[in-house]
Z-matrix of the N, CA and C atoms (Angstrom, degrees):
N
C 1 1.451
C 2 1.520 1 108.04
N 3 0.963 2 113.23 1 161.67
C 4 1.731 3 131.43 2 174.65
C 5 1.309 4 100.64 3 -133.23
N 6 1.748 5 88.55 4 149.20
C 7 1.272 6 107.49 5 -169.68
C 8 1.801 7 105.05 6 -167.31
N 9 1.766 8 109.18 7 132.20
C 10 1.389 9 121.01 8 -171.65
C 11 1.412 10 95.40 9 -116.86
N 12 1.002 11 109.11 10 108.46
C 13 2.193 12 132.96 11 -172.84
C 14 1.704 13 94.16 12 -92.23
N 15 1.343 14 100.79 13 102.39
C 16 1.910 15 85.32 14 147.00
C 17 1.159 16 114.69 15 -139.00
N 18 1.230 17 89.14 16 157.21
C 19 1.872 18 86.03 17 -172.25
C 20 1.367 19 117.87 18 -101.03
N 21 1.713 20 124.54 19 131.86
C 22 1.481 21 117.65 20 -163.39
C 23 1.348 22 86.71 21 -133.26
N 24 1.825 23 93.77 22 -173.72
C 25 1.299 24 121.19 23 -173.68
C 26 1.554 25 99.72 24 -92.03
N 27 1.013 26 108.86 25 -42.03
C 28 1.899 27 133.26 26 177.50
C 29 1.135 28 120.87 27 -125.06
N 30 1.384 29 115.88 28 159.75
C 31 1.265 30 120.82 29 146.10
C 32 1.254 31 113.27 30 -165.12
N 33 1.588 32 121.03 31 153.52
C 34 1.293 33 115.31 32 165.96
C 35 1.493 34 113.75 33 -141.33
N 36 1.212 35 111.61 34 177.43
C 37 1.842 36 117.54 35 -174.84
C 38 1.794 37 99.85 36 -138.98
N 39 1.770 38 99.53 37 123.78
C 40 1.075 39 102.00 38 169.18
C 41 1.389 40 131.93 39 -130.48
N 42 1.787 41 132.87 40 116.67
C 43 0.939 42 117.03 41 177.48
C 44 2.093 43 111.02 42 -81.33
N 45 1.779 44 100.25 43 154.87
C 46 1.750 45 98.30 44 149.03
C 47 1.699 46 91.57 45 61.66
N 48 1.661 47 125.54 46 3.46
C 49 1.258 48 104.92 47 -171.04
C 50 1.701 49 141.24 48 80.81
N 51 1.629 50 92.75 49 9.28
C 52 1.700 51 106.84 50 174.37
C 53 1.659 52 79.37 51 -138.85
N 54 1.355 53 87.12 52 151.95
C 55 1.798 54 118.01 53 -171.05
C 56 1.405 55 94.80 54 -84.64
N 57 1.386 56 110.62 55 127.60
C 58 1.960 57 109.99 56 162.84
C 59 1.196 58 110.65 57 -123.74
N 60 1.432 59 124.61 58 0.33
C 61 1.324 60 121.85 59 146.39
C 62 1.361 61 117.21 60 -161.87
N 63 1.499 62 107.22 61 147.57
C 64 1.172 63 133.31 62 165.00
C 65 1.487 64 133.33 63 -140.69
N 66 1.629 65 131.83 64 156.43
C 67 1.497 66 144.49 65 -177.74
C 68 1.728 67 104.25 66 -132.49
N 69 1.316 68 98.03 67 137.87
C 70 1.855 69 100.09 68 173.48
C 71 1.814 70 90.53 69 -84.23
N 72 1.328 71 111.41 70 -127.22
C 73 1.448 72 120.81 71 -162.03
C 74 1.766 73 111.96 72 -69.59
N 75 1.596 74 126.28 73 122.70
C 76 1.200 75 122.57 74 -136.93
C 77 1.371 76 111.71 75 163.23
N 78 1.119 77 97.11 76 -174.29
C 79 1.612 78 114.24 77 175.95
C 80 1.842 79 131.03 78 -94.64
N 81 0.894 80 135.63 79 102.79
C 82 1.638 81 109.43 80 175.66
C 83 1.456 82 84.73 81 -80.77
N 84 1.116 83 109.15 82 171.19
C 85 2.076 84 131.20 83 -175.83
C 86 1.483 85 108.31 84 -163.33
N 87 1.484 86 115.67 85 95.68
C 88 1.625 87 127.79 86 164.30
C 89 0.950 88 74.27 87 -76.03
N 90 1.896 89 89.03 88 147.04
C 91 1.619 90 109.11 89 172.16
C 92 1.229 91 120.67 90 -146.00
N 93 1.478 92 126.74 91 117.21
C 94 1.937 93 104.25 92 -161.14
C 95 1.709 94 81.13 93 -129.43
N 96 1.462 95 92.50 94 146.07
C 97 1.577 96 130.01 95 176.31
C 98 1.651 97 97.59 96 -77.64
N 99 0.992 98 107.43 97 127.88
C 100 1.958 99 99.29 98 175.09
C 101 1.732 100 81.87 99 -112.73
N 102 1.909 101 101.29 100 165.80
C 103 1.308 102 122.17 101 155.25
C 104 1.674 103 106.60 102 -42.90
N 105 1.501 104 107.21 103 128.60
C 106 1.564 105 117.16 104 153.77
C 107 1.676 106 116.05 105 92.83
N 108 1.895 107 96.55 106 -4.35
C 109 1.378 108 101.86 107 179.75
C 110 1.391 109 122.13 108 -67.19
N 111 1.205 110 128.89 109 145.67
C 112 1.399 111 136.64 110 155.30
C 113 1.595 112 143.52 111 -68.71
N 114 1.141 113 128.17 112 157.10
C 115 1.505 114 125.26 113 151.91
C 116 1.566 115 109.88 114 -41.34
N 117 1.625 116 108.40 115 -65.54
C 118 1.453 117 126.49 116 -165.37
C 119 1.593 118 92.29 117 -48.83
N 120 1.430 119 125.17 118 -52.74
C 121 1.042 120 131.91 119 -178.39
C 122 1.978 121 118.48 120 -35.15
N 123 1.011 122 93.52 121 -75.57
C 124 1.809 123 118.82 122 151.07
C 125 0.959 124 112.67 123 -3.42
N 126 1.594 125 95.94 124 -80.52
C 127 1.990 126 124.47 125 -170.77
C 128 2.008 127 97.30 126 -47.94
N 129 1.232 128 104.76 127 -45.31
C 130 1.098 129 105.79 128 -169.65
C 131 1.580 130 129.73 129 -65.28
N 132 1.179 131 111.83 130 -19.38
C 133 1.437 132 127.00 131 -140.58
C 134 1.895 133 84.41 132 -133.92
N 135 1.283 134 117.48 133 -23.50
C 136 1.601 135 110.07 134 165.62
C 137 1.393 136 112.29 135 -72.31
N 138 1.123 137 106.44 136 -35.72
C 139 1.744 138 124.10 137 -172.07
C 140 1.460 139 117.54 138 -72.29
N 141 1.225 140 117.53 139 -72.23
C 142 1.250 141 139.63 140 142.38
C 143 2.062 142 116.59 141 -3.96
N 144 1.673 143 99.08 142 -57.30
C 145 1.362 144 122.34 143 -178.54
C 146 1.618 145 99.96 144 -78.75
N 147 1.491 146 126.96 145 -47.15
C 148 1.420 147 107.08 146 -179.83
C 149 1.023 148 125.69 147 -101.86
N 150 1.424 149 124.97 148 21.45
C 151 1.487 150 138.12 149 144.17
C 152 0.851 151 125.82 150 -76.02
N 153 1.716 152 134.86 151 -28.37
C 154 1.296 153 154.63 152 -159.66
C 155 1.739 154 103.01 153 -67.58
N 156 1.492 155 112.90 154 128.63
C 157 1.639 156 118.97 155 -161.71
C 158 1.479 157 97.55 156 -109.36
N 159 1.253 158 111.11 157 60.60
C 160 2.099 159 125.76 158 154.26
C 161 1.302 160 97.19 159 -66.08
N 162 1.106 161 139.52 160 -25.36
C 163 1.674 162 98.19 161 -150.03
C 164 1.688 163 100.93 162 -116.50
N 165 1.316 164 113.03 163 145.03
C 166 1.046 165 103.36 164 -172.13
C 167 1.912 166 134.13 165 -69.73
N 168 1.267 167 132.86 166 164.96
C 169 1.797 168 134.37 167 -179.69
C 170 1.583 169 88.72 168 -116.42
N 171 1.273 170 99.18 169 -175.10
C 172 1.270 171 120.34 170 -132.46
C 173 1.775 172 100.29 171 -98.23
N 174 1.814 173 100.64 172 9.32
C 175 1.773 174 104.05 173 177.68
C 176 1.346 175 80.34 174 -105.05
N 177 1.107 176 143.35 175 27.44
C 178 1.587 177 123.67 176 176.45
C 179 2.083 178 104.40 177 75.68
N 180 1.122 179 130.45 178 5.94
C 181 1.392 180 129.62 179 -174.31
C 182 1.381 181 126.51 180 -112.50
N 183 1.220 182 112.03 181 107.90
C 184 1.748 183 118.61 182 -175.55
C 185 1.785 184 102.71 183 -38.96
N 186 1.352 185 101.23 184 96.33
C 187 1.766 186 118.80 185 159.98
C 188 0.769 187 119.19 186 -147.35
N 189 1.598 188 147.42 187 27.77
C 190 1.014 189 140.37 188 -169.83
C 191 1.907 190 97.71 189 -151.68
N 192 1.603 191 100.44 190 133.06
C 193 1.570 192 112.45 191 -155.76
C 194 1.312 193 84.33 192 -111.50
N 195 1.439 194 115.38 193 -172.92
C 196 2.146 195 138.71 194 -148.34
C 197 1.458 196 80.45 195 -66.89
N 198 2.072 197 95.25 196 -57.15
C 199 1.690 198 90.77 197 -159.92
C 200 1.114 199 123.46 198 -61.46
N 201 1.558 200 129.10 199 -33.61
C 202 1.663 201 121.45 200 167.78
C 203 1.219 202 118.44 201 -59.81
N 204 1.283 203 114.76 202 -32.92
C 205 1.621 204 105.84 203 -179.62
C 206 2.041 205 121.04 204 -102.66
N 207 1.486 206 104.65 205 22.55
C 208 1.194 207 113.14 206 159.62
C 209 2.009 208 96.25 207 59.98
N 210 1.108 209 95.98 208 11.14
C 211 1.944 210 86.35 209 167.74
C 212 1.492 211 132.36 210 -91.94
N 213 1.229 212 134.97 211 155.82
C 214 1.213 213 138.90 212 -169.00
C 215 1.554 214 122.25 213 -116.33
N 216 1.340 215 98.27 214 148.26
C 217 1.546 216 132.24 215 -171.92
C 218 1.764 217 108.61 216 -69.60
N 219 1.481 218 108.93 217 122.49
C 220 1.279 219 105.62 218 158.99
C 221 1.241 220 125.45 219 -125.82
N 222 1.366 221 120.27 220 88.18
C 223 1.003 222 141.19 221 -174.56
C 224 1.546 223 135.19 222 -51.41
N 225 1.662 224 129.88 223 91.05
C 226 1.105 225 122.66 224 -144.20
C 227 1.698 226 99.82 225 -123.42
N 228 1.062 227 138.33 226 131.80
C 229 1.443 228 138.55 227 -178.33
C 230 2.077 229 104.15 228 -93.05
N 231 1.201 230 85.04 229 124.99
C 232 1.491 231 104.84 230 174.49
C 233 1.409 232 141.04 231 -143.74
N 234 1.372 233 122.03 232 88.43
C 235 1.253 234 127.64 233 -157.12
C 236 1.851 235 117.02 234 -79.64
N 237 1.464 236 89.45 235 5.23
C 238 2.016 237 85.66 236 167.59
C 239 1.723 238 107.06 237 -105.15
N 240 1.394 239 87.39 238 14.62
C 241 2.037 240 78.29 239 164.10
C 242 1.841 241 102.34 240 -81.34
N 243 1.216 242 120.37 241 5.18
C 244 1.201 243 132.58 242 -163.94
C 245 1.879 244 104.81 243 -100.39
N 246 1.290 245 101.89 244 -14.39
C 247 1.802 246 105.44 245 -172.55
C 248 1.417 247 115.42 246 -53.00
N 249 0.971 248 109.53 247 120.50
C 250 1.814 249 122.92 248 165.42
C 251 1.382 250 92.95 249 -88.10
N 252 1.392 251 111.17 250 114.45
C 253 1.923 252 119.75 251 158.67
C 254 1.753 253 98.64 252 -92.99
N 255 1.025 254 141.98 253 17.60
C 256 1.111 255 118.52 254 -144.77
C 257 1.748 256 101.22 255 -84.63
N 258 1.267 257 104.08 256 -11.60
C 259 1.871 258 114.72 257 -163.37
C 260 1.705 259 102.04 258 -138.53
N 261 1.413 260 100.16 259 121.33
C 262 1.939 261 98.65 260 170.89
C 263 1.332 262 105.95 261 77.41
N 264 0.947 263 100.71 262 -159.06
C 265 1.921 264 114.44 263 177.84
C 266 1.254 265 103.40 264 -131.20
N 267 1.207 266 131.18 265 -5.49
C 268 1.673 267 116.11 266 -174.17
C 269 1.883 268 87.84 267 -94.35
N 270 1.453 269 136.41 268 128.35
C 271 1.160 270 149.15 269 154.92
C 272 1.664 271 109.51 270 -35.32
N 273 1.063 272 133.14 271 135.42
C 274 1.409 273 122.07 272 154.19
C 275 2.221 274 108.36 273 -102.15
N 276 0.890 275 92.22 274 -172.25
C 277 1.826 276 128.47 275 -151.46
C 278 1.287 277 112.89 276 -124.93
N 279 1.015 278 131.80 277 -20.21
C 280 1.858 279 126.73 278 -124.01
C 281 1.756 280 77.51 279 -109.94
N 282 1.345 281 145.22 280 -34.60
C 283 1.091 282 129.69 281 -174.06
C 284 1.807 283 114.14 282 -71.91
N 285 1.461 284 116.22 283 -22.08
C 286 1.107 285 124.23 284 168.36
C 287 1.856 286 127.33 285 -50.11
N 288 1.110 287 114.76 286 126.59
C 289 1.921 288 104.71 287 -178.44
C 290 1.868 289 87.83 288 -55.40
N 291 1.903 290 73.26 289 164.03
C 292 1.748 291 91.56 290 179.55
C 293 1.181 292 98.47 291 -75.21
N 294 1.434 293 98.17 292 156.18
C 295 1.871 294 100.53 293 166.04
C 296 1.384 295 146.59 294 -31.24
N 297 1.497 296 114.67 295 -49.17
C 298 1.519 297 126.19 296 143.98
C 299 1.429 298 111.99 297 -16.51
N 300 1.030 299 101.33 298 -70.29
C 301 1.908 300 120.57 299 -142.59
C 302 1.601 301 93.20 300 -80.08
N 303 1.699 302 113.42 301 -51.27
C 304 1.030 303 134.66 302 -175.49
C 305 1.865 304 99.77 303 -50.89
N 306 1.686 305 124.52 304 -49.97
C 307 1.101 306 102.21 305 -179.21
C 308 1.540 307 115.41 306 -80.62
N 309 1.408 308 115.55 307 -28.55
C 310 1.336 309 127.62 308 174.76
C 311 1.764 310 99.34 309 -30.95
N 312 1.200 311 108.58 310 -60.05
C 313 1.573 312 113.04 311 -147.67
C 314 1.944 313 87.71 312 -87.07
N 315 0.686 314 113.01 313 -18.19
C 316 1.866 315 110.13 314 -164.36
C 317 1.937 316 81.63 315 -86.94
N 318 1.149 317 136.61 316 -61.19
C 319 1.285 318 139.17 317 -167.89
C 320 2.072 319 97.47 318 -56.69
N 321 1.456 320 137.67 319 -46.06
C 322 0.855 321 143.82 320 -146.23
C 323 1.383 322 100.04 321 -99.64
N 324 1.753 323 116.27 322 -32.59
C 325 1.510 324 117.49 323 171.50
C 326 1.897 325 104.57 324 -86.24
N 327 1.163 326 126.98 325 -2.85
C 328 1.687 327 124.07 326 163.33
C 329 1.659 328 97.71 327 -61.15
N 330 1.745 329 95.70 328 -67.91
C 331 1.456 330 100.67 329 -156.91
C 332 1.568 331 108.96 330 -62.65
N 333 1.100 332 129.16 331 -15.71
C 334 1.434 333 131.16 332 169.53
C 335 1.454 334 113.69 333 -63.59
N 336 1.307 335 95.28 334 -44.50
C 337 1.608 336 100.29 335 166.58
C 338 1.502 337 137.19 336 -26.42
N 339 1.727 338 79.25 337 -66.28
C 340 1.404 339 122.99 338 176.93
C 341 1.646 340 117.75 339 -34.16
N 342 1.895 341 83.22 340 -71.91
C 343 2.091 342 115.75 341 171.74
C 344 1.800 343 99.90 342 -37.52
N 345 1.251 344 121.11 343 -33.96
C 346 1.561 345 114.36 344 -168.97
C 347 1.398 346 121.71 345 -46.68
N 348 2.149 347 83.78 346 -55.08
C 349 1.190 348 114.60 347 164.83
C 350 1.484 349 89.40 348 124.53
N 351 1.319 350 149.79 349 39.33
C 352 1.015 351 155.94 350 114.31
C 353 1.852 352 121.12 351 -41.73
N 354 1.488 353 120.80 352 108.84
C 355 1.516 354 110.08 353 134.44
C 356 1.004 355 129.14 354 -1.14
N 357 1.284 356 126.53 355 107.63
C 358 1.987 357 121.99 356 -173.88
C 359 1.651 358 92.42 357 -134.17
N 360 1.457 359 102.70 358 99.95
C 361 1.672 360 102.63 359 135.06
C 362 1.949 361 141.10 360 -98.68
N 363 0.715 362 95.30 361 138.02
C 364 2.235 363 81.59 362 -172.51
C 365 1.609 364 118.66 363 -128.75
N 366 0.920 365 88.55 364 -178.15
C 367 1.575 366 92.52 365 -146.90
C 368 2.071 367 79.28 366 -93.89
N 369 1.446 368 113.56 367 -158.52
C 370 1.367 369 129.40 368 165.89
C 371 1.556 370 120.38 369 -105.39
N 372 1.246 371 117.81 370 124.58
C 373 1.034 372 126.21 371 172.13
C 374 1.407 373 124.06 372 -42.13
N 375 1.988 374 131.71 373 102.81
C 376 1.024 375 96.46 374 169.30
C 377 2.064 376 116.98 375 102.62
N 378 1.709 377 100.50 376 -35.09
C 379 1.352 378 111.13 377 -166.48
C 380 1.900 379 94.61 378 -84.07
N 381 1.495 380 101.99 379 176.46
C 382 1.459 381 121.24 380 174.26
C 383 2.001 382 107.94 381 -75.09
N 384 0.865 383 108.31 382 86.95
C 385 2.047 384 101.78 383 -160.89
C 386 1.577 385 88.16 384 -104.01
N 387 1.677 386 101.12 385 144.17
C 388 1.264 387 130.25 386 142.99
C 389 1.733 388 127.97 387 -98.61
N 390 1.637 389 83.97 388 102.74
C 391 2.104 390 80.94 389 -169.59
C 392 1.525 391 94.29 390 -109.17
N 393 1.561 392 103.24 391 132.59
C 394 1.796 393 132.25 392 -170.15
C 395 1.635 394 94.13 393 -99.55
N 396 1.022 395 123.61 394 153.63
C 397 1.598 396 120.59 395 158.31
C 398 1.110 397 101.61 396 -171.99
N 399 1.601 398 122.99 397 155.07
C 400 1.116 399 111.27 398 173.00
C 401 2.183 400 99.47 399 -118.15
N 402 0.992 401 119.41 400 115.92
C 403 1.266 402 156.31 401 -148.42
C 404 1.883 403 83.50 402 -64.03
N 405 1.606 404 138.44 403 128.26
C 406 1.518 405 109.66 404 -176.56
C 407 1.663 406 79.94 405 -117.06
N 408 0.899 407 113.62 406 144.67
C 409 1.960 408 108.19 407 179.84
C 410 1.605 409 104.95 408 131.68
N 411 1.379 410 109.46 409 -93.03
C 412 1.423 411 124.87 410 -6.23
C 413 1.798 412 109.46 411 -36.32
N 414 1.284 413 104.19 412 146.04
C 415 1.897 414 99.96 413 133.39
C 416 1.322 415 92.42 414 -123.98
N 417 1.740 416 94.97 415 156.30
C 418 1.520 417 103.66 416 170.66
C 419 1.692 418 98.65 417 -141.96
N 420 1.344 419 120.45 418 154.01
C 421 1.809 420 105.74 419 176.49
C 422 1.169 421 86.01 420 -157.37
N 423 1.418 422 103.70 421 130.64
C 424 1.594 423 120.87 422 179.52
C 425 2.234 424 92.19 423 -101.61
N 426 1.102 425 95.88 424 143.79
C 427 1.727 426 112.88 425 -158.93
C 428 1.604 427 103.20 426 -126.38
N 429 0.939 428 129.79 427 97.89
C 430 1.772 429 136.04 428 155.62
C 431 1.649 430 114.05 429 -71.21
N 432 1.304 431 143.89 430 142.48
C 433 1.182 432 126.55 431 166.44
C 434 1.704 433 89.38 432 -138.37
């Protein structure tokens, strides 16, 4: 799986122009399903993500992860973290899981989230989304699993 971690003050996800999800201080998390990914995969990359020590303690120094600081996940599905530029200018797709699988695994890596014990809000599978955030760092962490 892939996955683009940043850590904000906010965020929200909106379809049609009404918000269906949002987190105050936290994580947004694009998340793309590649061909051949797993659950185990998932498990890994939820865990991994809410252990991860972005946010800053009280010397001013990134050590402190979601779970120490009680912040929440906004979970957004995105299948152009999947772009091959490698040829032309038009991006291809084709390394991305199919849609099925692709939501299968994006719905199964939320709720993993969830199991951490992270706050999980998410975006829609698939839909036209407007995601707001306000970026705290920046941090940004691009994630392979």
């Amino acid at each position: 799986m892939r996955a683009l971690v940043q850590r904000v003050s906010s965020a929200s996800v909106s379809v049609g122009g009404a918000v269906i999800g949002e987190v105050g201080a936290g994580v947004l998390i694009l998340i793309c399903a590649m061909q051949g990914d797993t659950e185990a995969q998932a498990d890994k990359l939820a865990a991994k993500i809410a252990k991860m020590r972005i946010f800053k303690d009280e010397a001013d120094k990134m050590n402190l992860s979601l779970l120490d600081t009680g912040g929440g996940a906004l979970v957004v599905s995105q299948f152009t973290l999947a772009a091959d530029t490698s040829r032309g200018n038009r991006p291809g797709f084709s390394t991305a899981a199919p849609p099925e699988e692709g939501e299968r695994l994006y719905e199964y890596f939320a709720r993993a989230v969830t199991e951490q014990g992270i706050p999980v809000a998410t975006g829609r599978f698939g839909a036209d989304m407007a995601v707001s955030l306000v970026n705290d760092g920046p941090v940004t962490i691009w994630m392979d699993v």
